[in-house]
mmCIF file of the N, C-alpha and C atoms, coordinates in Angstrom:
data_MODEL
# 
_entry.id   MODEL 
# 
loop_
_atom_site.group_PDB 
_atom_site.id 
_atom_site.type_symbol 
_atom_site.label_atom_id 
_atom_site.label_alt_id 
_atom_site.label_comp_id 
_atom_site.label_asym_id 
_atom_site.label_entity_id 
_atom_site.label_seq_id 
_atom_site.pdbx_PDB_ins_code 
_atom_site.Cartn_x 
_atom_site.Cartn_y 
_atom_site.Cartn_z 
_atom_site.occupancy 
_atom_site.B_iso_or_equiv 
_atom_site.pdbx_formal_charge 
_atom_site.auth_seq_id 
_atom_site.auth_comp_id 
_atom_site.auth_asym_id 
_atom_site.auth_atom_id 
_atom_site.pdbx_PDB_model_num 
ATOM 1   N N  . UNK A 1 1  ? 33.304  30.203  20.595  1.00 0.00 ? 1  UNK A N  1 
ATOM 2   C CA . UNK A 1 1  ? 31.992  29.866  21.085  1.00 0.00 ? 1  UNK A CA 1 
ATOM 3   C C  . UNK A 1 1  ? 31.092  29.404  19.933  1.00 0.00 ? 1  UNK A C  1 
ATOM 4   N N  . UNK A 1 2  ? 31.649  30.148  18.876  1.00 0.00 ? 2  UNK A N  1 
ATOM 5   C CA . UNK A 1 2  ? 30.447  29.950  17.797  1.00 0.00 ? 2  UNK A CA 1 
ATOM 6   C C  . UNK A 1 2  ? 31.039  28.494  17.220  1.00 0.00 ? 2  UNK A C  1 
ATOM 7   N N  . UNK A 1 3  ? 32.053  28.069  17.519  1.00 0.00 ? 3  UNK A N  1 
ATOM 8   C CA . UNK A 1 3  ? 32.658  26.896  17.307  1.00 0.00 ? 3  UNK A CA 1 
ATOM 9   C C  . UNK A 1 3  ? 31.886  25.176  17.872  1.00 0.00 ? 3  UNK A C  1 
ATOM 10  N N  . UNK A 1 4  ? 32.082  26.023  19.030  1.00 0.00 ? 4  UNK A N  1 
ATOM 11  C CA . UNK A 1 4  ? 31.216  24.731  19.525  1.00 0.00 ? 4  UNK A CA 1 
ATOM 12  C C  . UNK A 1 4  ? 29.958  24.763  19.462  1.00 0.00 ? 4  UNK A C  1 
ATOM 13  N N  . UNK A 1 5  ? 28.836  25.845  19.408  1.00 0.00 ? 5  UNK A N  1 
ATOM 14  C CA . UNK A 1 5  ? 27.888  25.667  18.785  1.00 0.00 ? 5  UNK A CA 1 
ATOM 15  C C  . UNK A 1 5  ? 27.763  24.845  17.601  1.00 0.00 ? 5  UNK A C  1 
ATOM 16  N N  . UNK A 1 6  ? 28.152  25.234  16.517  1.00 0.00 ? 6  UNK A N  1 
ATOM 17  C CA . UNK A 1 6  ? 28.152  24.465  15.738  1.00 0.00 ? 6  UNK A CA 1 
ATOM 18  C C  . UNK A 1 6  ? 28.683  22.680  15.445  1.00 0.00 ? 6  UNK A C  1 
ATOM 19  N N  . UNK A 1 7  ? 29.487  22.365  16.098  1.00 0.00 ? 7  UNK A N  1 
ATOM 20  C CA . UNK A 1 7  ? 30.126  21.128  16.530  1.00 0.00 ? 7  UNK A CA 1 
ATOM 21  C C  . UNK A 1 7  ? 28.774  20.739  17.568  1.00 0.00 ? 7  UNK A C  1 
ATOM 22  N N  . UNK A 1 8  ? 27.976  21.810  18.829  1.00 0.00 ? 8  UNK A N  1 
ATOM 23  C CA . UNK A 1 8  ? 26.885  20.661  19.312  1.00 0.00 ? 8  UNK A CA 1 
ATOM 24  C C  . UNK A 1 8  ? 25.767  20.180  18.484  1.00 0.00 ? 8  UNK A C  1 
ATOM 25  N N  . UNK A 1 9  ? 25.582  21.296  17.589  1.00 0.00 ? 9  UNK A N  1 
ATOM 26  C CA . UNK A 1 9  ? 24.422  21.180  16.764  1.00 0.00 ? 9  UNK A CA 1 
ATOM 27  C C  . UNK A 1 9  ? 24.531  19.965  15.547  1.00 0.00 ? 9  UNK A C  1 
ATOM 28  N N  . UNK A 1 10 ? 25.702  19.882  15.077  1.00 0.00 ? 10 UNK A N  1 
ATOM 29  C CA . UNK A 1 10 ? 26.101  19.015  14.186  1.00 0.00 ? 10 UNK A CA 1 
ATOM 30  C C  . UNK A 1 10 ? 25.817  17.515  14.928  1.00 0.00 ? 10 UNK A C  1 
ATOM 31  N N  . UNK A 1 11 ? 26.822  16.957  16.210  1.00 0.00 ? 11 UNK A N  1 
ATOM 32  C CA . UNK A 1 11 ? 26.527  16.175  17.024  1.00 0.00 ? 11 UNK A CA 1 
ATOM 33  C C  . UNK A 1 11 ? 25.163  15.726  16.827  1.00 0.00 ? 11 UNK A C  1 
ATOM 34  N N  . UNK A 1 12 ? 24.924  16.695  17.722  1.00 0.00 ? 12 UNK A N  1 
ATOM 35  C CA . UNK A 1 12 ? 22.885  16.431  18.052  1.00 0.00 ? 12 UNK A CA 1 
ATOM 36  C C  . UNK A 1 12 ? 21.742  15.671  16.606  1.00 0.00 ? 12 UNK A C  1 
ATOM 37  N N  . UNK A 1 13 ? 22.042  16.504  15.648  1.00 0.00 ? 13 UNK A N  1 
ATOM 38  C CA . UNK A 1 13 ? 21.709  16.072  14.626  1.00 0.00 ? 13 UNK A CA 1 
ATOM 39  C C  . UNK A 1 13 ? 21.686  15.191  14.213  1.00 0.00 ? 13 UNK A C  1 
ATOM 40  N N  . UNK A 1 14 ? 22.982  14.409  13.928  1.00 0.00 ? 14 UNK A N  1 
ATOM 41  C CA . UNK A 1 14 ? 23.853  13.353  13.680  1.00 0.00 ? 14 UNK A CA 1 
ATOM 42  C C  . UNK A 1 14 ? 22.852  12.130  14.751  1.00 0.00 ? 14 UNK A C  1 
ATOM 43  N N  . UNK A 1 15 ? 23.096  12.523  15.880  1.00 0.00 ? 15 UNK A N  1 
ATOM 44  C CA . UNK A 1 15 ? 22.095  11.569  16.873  1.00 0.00 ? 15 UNK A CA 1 
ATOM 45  C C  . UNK A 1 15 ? 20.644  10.920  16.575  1.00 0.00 ? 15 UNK A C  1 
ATOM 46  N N  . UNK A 1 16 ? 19.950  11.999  16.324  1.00 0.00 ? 16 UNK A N  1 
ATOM 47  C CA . UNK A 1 16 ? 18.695  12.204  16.051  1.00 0.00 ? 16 UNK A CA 1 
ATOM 48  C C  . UNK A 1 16 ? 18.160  11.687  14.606  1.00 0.00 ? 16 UNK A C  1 
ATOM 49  N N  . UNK A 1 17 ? 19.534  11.987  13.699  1.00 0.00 ? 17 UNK A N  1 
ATOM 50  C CA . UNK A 1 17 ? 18.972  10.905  12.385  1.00 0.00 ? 17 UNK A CA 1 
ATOM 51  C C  . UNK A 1 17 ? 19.160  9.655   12.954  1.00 0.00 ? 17 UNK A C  1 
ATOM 52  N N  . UNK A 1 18 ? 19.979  9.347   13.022  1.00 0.00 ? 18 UNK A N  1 
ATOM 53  C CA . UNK A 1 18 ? 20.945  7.870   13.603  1.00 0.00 ? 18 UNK A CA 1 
ATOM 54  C C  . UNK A 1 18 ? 19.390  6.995   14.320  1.00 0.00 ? 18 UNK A C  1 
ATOM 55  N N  . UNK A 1 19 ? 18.728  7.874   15.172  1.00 0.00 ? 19 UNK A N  1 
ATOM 56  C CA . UNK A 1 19 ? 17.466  7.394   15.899  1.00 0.00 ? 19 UNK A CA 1 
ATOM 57  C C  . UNK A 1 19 ? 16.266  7.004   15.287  1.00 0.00 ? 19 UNK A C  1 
ATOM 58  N N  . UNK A 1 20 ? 16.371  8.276   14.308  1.00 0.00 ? 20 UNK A N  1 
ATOM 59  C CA . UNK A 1 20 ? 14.947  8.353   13.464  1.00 0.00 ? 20 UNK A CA 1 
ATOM 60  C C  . UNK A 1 20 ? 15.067  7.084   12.182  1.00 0.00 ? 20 UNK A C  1 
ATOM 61  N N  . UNK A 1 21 ? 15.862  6.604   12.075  1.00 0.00 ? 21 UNK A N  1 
ATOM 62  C CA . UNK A 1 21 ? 15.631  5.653   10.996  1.00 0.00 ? 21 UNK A CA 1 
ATOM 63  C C  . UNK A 1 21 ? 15.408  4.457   11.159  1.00 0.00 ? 21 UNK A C  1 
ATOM 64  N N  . UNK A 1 22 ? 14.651  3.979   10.720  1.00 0.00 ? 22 UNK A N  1 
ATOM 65  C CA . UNK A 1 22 ? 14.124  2.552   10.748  1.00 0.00 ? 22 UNK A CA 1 
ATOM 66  C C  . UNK A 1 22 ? 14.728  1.327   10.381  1.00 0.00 ? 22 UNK A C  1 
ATOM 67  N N  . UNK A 1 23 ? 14.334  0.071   10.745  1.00 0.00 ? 23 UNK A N  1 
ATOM 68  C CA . UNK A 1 23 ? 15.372  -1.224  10.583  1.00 0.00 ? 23 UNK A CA 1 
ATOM 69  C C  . UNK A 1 23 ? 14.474  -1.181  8.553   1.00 0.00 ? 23 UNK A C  1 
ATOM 70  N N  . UNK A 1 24 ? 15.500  -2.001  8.091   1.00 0.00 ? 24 UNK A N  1 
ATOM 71  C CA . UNK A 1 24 ? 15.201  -2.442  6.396   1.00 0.00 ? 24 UNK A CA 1 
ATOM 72  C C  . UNK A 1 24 ? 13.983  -3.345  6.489   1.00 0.00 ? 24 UNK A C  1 
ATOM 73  N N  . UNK A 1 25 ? 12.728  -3.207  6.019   1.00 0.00 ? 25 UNK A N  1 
ATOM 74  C CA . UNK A 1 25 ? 11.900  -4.111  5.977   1.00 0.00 ? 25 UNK A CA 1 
ATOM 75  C C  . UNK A 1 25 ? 12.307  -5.654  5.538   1.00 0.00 ? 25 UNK A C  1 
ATOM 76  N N  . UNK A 1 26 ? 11.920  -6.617  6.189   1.00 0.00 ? 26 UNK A N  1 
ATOM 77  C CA . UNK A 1 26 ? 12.120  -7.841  6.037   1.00 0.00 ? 26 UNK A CA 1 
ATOM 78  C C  . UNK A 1 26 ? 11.589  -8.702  4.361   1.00 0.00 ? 26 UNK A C  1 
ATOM 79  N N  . UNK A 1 27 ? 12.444  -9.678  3.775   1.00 0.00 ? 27 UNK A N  1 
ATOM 80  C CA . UNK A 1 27 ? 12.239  -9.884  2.552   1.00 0.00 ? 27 UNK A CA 1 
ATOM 81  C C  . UNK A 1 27 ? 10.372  -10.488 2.704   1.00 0.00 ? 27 UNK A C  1 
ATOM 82  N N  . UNK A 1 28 ? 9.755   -11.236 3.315   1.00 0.00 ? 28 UNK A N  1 
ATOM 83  C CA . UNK A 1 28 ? 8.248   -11.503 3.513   1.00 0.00 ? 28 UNK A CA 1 
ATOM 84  C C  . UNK A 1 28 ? 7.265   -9.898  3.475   1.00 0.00 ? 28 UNK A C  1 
ATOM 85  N N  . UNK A 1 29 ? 7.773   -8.996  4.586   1.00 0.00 ? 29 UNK A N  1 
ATOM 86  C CA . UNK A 1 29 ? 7.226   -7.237  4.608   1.00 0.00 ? 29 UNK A CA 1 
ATOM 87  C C  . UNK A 1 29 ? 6.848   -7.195  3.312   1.00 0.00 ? 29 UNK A C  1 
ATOM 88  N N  . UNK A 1 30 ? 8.575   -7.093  2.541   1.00 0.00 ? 30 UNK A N  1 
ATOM 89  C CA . UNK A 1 30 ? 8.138   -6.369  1.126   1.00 0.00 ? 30 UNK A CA 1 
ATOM 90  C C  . UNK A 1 30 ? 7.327   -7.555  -0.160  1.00 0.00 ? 30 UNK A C  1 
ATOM 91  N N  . UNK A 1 31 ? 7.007   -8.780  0.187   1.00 0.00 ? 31 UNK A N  1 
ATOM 92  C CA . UNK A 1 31 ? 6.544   -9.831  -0.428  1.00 0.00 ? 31 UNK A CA 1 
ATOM 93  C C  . UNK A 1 31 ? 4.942   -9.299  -0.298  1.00 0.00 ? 31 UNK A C  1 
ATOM 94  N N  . UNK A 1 32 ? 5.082   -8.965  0.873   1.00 0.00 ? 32 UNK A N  1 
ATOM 95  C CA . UNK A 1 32 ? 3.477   -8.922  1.245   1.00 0.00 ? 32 UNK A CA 1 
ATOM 96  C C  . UNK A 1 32 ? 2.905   -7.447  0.600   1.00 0.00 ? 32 UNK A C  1 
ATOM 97  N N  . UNK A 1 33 ? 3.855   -6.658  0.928   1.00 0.00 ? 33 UNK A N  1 
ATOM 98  C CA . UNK A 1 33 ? 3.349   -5.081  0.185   1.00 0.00 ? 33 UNK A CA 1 
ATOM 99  C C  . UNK A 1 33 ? 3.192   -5.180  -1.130  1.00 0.00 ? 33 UNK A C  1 
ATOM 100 N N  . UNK A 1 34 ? 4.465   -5.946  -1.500  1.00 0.00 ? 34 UNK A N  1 
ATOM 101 C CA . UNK A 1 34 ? 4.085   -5.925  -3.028  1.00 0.00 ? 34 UNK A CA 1 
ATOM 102 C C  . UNK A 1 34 ? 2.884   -6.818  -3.737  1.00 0.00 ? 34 UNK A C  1 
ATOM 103 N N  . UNK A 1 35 ? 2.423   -8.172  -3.170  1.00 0.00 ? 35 UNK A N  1 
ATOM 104 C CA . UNK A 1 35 ? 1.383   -8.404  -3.544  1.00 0.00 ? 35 UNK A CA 1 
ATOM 105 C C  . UNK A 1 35 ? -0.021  -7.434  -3.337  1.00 0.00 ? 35 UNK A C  1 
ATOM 106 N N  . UNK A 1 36 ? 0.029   -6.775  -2.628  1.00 0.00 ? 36 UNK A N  1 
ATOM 107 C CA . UNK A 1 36 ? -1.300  -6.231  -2.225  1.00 0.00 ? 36 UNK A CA 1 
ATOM 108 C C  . UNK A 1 36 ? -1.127  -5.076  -3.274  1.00 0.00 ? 36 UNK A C  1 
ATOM 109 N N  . UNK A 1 37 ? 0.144   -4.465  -4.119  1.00 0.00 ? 37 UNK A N  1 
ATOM 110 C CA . UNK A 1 37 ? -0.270  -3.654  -4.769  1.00 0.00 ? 37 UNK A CA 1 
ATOM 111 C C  . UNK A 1 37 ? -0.796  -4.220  -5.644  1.00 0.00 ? 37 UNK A C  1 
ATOM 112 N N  . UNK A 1 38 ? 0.335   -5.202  -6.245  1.00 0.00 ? 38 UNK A N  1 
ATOM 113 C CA . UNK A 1 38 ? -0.594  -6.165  -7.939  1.00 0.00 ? 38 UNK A CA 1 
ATOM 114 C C  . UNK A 1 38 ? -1.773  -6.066  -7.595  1.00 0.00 ? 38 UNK A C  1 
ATOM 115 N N  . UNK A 1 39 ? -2.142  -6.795  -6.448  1.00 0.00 ? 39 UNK A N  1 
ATOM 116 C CA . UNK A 1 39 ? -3.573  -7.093  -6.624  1.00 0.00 ? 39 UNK A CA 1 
ATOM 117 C C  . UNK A 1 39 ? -4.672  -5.694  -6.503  1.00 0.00 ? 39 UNK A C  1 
ATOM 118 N N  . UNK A 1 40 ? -4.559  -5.017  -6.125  1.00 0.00 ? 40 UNK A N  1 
ATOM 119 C CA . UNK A 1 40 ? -4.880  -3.434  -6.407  1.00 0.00 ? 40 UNK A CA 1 
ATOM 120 C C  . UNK A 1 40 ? -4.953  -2.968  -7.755  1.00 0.00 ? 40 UNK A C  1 
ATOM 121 N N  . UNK A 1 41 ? -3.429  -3.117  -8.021  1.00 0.00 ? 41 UNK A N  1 
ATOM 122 C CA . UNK A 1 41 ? -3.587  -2.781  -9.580  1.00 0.00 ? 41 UNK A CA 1 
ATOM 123 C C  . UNK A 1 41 ? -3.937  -3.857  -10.526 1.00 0.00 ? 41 UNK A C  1 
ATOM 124 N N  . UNK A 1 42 ? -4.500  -4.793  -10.108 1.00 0.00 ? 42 UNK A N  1 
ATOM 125 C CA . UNK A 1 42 ? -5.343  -5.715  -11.404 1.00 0.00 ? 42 UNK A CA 1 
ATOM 126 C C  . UNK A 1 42 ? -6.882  -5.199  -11.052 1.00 0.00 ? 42 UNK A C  1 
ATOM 127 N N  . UNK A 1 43 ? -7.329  -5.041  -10.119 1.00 0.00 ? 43 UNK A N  1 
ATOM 128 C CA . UNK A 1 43 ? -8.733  -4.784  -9.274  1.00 0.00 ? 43 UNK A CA 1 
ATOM 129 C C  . UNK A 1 43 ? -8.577  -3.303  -10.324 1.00 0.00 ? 43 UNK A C  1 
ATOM 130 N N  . UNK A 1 44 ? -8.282  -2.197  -10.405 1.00 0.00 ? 44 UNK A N  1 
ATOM 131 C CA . UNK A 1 44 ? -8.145  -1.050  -10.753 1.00 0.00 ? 44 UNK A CA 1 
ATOM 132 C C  . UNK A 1 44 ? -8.000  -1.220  -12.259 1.00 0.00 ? 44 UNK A C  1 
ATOM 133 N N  . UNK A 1 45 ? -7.709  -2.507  -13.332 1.00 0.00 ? 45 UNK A N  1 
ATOM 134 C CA . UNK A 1 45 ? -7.295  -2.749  -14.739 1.00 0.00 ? 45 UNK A CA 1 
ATOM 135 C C  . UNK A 1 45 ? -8.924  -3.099  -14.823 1.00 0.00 ? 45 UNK A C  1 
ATOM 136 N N  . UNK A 1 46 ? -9.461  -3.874  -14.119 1.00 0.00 ? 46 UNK A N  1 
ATOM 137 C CA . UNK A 1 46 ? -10.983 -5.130  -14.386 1.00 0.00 ? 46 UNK A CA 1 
ATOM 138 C C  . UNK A 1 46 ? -11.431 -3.614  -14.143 1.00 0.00 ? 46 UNK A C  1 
ATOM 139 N N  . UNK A 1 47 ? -11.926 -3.536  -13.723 1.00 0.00 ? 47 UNK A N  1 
ATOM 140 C CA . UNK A 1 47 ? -12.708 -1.588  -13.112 1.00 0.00 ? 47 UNK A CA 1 
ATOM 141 C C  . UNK A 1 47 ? -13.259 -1.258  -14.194 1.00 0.00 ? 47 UNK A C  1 
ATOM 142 N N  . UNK A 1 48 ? -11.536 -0.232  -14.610 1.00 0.00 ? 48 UNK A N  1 
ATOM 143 C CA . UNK A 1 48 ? -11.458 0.130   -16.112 1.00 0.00 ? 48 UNK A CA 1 
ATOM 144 C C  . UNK A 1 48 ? -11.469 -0.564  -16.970 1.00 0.00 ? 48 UNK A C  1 
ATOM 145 N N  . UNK A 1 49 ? -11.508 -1.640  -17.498 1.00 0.00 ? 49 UNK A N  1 
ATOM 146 C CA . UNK A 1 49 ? -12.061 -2.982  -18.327 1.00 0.00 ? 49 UNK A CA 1 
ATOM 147 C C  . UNK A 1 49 ? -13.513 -2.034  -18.760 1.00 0.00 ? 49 UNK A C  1 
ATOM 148 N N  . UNK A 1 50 ? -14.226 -3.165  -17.317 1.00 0.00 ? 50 UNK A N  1 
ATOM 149 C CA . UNK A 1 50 ? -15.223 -2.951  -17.465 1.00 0.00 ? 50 UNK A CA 1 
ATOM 150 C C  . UNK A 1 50 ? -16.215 -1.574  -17.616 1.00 0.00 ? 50 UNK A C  1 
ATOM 151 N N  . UNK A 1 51 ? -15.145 -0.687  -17.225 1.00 0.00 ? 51 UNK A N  1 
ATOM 152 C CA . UNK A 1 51 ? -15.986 1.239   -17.698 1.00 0.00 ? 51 UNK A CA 1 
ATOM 153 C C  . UNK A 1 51 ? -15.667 1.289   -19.036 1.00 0.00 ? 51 UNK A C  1 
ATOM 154 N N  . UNK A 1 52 ? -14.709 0.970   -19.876 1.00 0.00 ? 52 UNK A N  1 
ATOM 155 C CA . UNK A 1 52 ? -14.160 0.885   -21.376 1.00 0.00 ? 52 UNK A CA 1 
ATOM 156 C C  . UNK A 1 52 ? -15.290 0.192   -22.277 1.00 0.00 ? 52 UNK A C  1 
ATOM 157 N N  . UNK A 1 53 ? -15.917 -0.939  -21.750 1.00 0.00 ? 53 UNK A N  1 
ATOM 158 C CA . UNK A 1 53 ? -16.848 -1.696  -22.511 1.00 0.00 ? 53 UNK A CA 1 
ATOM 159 C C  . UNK A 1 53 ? -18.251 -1.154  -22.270 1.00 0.00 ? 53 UNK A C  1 
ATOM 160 N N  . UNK A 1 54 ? -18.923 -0.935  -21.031 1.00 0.00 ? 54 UNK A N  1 
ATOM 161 C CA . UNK A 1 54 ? -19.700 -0.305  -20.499 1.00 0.00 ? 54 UNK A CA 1 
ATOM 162 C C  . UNK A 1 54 ? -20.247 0.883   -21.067 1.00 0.00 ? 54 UNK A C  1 
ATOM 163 N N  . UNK A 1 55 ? -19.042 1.995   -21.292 1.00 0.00 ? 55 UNK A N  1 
ATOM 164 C CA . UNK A 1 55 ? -19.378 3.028   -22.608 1.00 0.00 ? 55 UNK A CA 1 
ATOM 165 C C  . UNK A 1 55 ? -19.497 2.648   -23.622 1.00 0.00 ? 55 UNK A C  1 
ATOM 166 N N  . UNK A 1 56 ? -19.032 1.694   -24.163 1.00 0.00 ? 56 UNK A N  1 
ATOM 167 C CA . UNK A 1 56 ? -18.958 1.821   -25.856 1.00 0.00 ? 56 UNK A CA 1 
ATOM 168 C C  . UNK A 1 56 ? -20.193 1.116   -26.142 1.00 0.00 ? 56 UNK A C  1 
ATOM 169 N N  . UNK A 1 57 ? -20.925 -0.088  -25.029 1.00 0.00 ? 57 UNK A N  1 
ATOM 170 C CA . UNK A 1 57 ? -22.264 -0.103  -24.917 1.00 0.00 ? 57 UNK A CA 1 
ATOM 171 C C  . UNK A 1 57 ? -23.226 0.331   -25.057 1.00 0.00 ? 57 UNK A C  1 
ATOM 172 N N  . UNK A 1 58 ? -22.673 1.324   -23.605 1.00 0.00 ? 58 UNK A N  1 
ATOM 173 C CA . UNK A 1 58 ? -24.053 3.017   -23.625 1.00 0.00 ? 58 UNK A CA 1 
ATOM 174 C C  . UNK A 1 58 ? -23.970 3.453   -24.842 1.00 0.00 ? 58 UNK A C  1 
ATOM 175 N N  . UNK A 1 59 ? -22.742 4.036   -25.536 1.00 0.00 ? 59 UNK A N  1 
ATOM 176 C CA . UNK A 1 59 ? -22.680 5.041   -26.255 1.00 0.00 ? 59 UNK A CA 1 
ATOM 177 C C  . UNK A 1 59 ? -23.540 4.127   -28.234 1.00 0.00 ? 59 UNK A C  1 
ATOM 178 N N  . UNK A 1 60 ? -23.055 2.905   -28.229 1.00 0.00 ? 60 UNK A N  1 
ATOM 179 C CA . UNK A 1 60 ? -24.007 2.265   -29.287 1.00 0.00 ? 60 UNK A CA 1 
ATOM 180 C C  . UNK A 1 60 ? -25.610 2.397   -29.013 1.00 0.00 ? 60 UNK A C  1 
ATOM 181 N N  . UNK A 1 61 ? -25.831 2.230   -27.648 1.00 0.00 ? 61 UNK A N  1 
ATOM 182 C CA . UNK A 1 61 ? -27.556 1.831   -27.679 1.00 0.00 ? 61 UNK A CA 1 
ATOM 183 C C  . UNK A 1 61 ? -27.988 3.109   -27.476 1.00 0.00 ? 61 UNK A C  1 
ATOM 184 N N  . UNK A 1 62 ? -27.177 4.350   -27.309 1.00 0.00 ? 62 UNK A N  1 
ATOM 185 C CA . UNK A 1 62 ? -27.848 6.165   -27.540 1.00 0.00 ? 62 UNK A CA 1 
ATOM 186 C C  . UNK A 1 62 ? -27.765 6.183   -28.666 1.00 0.00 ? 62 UNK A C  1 
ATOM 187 N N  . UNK A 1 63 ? -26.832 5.537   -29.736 1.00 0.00 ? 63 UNK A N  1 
ATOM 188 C CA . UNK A 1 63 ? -27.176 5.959   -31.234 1.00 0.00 ? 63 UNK A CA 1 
ATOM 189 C C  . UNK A 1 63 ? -28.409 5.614   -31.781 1.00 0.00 ? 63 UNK A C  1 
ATOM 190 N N  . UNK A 1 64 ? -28.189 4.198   -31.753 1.00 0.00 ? 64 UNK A N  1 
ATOM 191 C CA . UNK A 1 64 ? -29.824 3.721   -31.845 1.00 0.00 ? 64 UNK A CA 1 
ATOM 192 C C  . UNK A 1 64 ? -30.912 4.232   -31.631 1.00 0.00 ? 64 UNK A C  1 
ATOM 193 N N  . UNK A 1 65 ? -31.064 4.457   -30.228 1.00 0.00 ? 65 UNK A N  1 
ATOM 194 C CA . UNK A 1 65 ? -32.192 4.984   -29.615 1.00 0.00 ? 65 UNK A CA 1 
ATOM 195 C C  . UNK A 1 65 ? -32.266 6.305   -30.360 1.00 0.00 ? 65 UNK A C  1 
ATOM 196 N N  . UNK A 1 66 ? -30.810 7.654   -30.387 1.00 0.00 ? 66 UNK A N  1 
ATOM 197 C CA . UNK A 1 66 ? -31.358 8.677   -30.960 1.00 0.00 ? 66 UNK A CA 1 
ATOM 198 C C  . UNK A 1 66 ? -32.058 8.530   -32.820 1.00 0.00 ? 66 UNK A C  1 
ATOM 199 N N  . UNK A 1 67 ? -31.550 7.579   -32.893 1.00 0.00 ? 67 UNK A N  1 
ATOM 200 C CA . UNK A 1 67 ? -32.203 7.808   -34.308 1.00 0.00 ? 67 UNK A CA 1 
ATOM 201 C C  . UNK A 1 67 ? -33.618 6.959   -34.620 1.00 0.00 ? 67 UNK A C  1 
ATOM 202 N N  . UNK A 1 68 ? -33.676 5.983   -33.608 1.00 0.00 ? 68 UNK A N  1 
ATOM 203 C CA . UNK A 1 68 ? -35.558 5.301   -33.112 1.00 0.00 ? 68 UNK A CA 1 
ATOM 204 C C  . UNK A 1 68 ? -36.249 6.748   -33.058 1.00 0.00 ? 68 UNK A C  1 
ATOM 205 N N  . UNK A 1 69 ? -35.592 7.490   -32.317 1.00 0.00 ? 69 UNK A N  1 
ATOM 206 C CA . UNK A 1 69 ? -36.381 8.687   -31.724 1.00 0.00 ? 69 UNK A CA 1 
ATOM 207 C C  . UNK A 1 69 ? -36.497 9.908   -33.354 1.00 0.00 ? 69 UNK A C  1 
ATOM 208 N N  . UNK A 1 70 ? -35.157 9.824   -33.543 1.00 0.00 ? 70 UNK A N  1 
ATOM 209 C CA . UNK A 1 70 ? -35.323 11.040  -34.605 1.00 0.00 ? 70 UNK A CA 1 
ATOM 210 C C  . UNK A 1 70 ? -36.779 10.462  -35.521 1.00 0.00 ? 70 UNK A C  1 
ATOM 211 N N  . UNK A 1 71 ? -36.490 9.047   -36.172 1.00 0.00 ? 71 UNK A N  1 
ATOM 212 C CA . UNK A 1 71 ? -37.628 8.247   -36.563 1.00 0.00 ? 71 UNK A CA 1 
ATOM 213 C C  . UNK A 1 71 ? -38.823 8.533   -36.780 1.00 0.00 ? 71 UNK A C  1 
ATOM 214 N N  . UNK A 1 72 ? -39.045 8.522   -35.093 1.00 0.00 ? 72 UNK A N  1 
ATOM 215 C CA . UNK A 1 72 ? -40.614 8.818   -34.696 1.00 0.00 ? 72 UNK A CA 1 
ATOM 216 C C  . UNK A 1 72 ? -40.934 9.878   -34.791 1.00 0.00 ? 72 UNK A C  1 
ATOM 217 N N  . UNK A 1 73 ? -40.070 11.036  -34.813 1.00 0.00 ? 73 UNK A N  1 
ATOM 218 C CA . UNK A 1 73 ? -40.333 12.124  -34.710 1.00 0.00 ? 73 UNK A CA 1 
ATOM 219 C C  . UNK A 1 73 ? -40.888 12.820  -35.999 1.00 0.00 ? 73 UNK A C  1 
ATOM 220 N N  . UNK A 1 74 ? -39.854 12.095  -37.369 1.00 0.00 ? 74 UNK A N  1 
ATOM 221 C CA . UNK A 1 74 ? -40.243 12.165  -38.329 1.00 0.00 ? 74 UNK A CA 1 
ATOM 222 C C  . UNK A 1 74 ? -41.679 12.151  -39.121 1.00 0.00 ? 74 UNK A C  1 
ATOM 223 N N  . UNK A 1 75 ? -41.890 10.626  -38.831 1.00 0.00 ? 75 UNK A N  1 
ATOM 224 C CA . UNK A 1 75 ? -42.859 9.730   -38.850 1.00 0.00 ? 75 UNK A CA 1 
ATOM 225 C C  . UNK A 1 75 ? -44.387 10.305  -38.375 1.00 0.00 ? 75 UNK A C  1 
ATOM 226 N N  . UNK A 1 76 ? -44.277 10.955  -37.419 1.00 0.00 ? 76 UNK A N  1 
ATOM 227 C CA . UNK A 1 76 ? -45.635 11.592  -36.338 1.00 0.00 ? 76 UNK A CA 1 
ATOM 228 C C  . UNK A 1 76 ? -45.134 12.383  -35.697 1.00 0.00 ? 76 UNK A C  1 
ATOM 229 N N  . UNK A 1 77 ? -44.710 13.784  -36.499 1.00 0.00 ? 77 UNK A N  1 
ATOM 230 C CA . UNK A 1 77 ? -44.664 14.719  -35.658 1.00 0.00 ? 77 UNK A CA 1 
ATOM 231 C C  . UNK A 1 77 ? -46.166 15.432  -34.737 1.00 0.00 ? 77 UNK A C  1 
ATOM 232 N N  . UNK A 1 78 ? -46.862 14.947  -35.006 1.00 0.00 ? 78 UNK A N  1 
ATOM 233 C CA . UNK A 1 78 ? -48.180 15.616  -34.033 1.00 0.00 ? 78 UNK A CA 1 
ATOM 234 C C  . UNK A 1 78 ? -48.127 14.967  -32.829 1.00 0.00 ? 78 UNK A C  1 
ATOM 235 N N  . UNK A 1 79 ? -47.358 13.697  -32.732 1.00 0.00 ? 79 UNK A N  1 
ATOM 236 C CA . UNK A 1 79 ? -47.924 13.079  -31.751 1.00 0.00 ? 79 UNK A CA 1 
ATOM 237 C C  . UNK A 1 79 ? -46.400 13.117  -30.581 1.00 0.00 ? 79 UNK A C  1 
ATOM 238 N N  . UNK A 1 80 ? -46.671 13.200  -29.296 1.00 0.00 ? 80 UNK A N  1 
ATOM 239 C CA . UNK A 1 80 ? -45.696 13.031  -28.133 1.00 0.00 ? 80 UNK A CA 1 
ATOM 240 C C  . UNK A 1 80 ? -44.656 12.056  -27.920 1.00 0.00 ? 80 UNK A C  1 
ATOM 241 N N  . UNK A 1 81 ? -43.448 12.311  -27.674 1.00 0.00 ? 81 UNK A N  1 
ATOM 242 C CA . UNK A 1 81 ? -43.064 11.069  -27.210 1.00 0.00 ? 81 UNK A CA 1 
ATOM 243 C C  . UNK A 1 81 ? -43.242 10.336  -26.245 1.00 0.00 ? 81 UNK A C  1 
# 
């Protein structure tokens, strides 16, 4: 008994992958998926481009500025910024 249990269960299984799998995407499918990643991942390179330059921007015109500021501070400490 425990025989054929196992022989239906095996069967059944066997069926049910056989069902569950899908046809091979077509050579255009994967033409098309794969462009849309490049173009994702160039969109995602320009991004970070532009956050890479963007800081080193910010981070020059805070030097500046902190030392305009240290400057003034020097310069006229009585007075506010």
């Amino acid at each position: 008994m425990k025989k054929y249990i196992i022989i239906a269960f095996m069967l059944f299984s066997t069926i049910i992958t056989s069902l569950a799998q899908e046809k091979e995407p077509g050579r255009a499918e994967v033409d098309h998926l794969t462009d849309s990643v490049v173009t994702e991942g160039k969109a995602l390179y320009r991004s970070e481009w532009a956050s890479w330059h963007g800081t080193d921007i910010f981070l020059e015109n805070a030097k500046k500025s902190k030392i305009n500021w240290r400057l003034r501070i020097l310069r006229n400490p009585n007075q506010p910024c």
